[in-house]
C-alpha positions in Angstrom: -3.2 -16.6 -17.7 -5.8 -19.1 -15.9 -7.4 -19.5 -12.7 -7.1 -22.4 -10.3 -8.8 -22.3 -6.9 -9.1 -18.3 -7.2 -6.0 -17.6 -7.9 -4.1 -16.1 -11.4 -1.5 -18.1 -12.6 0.9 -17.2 -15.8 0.6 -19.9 -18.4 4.2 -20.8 -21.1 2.4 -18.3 -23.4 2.4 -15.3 -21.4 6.5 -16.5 -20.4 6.9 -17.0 -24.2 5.4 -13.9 -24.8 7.9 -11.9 -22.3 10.4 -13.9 -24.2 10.2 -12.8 -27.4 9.9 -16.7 -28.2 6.6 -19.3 -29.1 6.0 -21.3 -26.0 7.7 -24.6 -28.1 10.9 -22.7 -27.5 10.7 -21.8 -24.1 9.7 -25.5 -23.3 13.0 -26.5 -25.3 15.2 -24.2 -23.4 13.6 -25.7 -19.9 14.5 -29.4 -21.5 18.0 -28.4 -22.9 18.5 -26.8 -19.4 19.0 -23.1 -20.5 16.3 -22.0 -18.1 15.1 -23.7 -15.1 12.4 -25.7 -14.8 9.4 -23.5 -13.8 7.0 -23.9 -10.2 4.5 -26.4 -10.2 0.8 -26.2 -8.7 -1.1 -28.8 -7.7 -5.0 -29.1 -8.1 -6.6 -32.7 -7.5 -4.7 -35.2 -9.8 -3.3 -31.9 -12.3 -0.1 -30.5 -11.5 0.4 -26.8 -13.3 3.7 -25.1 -14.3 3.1 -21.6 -13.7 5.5 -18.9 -14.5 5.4 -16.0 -11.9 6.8 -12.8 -12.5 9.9 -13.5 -10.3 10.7 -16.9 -12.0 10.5 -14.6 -15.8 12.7 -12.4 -14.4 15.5 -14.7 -13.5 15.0 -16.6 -16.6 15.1 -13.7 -18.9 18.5 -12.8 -17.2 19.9 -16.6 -17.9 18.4 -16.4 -21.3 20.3 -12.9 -22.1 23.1 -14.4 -20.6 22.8 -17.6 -22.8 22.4 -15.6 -26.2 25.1 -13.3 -25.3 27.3 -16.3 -24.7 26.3 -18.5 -27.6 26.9 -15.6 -30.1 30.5 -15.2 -29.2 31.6 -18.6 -29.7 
């Protein structure tokens, strides 16, 4: 987790983390388009992806969804 402007913000690792996964595969599901790309934060010239408990939530379900699939065929 880090801090920008006050507020908390949930960093790959802690998605990676709710994954089961390192944060090298969670950036290679978001590139192979398994998972959607996460929301982005902007402070001065950095822009942040942050993964908020609602985006891990959806992208846990496509991910389930995705391993369920992918072991069947």
């Amino acid at each position: 987790m880090i801090t920008v402007g006050g507020r908390k913000y949930h960093t790959i690792v802690d998605a990676a983390a709710k994954f089961g996964v390192s944060a090298k595969t969670v950036r290679s599901y978001i590139v192979k388009g398994v998972i959607p790309a996460p929301p982005t934060v902007k402070f001065g010239v950095r822009i942040i992806r942050h993964f908020p408990p609602e985006y891990i939530a959806r992208a846990k379900k496509m991910l389930d969804t995705y391993m369920r699939i992918g072991k069947n065929t």
